[in-house]
N, C-alpha and C positions, 0 to 999 in steps of 0.2 A: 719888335720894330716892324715897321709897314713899309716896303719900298713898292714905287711904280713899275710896273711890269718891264718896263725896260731895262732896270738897271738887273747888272751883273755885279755880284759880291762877290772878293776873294779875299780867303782870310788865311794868311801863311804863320807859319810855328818861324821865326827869328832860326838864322843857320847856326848864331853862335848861342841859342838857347841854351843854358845850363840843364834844364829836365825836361820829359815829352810835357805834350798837350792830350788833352784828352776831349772827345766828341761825342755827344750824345745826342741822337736824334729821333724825337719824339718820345721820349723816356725809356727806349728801350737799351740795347747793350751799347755801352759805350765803349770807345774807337782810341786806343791809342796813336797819336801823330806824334812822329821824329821831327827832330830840327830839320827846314826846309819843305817839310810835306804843308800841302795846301789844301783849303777847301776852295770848292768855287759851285755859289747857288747863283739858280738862273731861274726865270721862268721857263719851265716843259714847255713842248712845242702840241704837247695834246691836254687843249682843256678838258676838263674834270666836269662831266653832266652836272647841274645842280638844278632843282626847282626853287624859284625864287618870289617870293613873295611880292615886292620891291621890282629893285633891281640887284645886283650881282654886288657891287661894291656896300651898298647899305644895309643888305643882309648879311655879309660876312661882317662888319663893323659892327652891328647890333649884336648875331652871335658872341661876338668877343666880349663887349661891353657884358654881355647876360653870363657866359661862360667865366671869365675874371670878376667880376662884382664891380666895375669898374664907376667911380662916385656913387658908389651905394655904401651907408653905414647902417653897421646892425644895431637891430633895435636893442637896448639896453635893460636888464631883467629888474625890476624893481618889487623889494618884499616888503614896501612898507619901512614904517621909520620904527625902528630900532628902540627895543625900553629898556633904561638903565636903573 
């Protein structure tokens, strides 16, 4: 998911949750949360240098599209028709 830099996410574990949550951030160790613990993302108040092609928003978008495969389908391996 894409949000505008304005918004602030909070994402709370339910108090009367029956089992923890769990968090993983950016694939590394992941984060046991109790009922009640929260997360809350923000956009950092220190932007991140980047060289940009473009501009800032169309090069992170292209990235993602190249980095996910995003409407791209693979080419399908063809051996030829089959003799019976």
């Amino acid at each position: 998911m894409i949000f505008p830099e304005h918004v602030t996410l909070r994402v709370q574990v339910p108090f009367n949750s029956r089992s923890p949550a769990w968090a993983s951030f950016d694939g590394k160790d992941r984060k046991q949360l109790a009922p009640g613990d929260a997360l809350v993302c923000s956009m950092a108040p220190w932007p991140v240098p980047t060289a940009c092609l473009d501009d800032s928003t169309n090069d992170f978008l292209r990235s993602i599209h190249e980095g996910l495969h995003w409407n791209l389908r693979k080419t399908q391996s063809f051996d030829g028709p089959r003799e019976t």
